[in-house]
N, C-alpha and C positions, 0 to 999 in steps of 0.2 A: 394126280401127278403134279398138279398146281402148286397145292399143298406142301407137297415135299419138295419142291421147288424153292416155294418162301423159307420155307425152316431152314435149309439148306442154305438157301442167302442169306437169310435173318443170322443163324449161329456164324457163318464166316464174316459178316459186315460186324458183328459182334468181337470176334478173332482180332479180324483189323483192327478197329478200334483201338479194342487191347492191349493189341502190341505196340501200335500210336502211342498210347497212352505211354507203357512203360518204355517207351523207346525211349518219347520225351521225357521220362524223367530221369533216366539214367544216366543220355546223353546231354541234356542240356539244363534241367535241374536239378540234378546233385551235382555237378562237378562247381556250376555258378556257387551254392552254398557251400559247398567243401574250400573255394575260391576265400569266398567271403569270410567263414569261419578263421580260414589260417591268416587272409589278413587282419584280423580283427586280436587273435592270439598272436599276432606279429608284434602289432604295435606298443601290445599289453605289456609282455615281451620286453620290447624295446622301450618304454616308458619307464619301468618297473627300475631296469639294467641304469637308464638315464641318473632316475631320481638315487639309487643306491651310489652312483659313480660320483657324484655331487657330496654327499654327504660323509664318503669318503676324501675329497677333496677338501673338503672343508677341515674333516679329522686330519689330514696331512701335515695341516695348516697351524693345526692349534698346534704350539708345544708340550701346552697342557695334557691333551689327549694321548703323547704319544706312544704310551704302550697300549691303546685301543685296539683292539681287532678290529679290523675292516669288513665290510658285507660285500657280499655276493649273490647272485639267484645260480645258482645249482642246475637248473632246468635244461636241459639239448636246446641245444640252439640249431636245430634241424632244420627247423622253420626258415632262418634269418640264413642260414647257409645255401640255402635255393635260393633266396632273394640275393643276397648281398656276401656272395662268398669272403671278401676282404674284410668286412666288418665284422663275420663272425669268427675270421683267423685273430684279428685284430683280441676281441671278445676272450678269447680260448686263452691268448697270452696273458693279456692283464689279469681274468682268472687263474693263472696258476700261479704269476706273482704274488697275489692277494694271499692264496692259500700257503703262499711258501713264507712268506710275512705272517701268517695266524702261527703257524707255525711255531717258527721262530721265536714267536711272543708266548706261545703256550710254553717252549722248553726252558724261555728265559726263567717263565714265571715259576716252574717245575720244579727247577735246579736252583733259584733263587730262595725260596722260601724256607727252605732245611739253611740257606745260612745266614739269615736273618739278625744273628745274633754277633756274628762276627762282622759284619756291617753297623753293626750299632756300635763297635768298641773304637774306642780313641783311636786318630791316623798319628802315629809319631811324625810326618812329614809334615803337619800342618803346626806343630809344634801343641799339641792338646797333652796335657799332662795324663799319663796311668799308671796305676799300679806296677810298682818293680814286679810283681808275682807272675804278671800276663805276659811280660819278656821272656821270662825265666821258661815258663811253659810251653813258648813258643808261639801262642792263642795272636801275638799282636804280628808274627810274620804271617800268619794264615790270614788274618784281617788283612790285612796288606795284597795277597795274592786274589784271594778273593774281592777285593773292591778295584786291582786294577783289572781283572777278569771280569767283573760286572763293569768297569767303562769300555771295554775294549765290549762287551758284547753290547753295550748301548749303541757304541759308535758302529756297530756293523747294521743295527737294528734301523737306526735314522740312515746312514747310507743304503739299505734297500729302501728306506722310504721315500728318500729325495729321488733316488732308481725310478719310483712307484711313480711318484706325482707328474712327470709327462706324460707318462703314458697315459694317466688318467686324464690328464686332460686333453690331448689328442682324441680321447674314445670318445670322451663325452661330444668334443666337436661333430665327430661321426656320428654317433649314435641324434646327435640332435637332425645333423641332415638326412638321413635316414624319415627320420619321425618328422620332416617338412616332406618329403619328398613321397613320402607315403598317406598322408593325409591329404 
């Protein structure tokens, strides 16, 4: 009887154990790494967003650049919206500015390059001499309509980008204290 006495406490003190065991790791070792993990893809995250917001600000900036497409990270900001719900509202808007700006740059480019050609012909307003034949055809009113249609979509194109550049730099402000306040 002794015997199965021991086996008996032996297998439940075994049980206990066990379930010890996987208590602790369920209850208090995974969730610590599950912790760690999201903050670790937080900051990545938020680094990634920083250094992208920068280097679009800089694009803002050049004249040079300014029909460049802007970057973005694409990724859910799930993460950043549990920690810091107002930074990822913040996040969400300046992304969809960006993509409404790519945009706009891909249709300019789209609908630009089929008239290529009437943009290269003489503007009679600047007083550039052309051919009587391109009057007659009509070729120098279409140049005409088309290159004030191409300043007026420039000028829409830099007013969302002067739009763009607070904003970016508000986020970036946030996004940096974010990534002090999280480190």
């Amino acid at each position: 009887m002794i015997a199965v006495d021991t086996a008996i406490v032996s297998a439940l003190i075994s049980a206990v154990v066990a379930f010890l065991v996987i208590a602790l790791k369920e209850l208090v070792l995974e969730p610590r790494r599950k912790r760690r993990e999201d903050e670790q893809l937080r900051r990545e995250l938020i680094s990634v967003w920083l250094s992208d917001m920068e280097s679009n600000v800089s694009t803002l900036k050049d004249s040079h650049r300014r029909l460049d497409r802007l970057v973005y990270d694409d990724r859910p900001l799930d993460r950043i919206a549990s920690y810091r719900p107002d930074l990822a509202k913040t996040m969400t808007e300046v992304r969809c500015r960006i993509k409404d700006l790519n945009e706009l740059l891909e249709l300019y480019d789209a609908v630009l390059a089929p008239q290529l050609h009437y943009l290269l012909m003489p503007d009679p307003r600047k007083a550039e001499p052309y051919p009587p034949k391109l009057g007659e055809s009509g070729d120098i009113e279409t140049s005409l309509r088309i290159k004030d249609w191409q300043k007026n979509w420039l000028d829409l194109i830099e007013k969302r980008r002067s739009e763009l550049l607070p904003q970016l730099e508000n986020l970036i402000d946030l996004l940096k204290q974010a990534n002090e306040t999280d480190c």
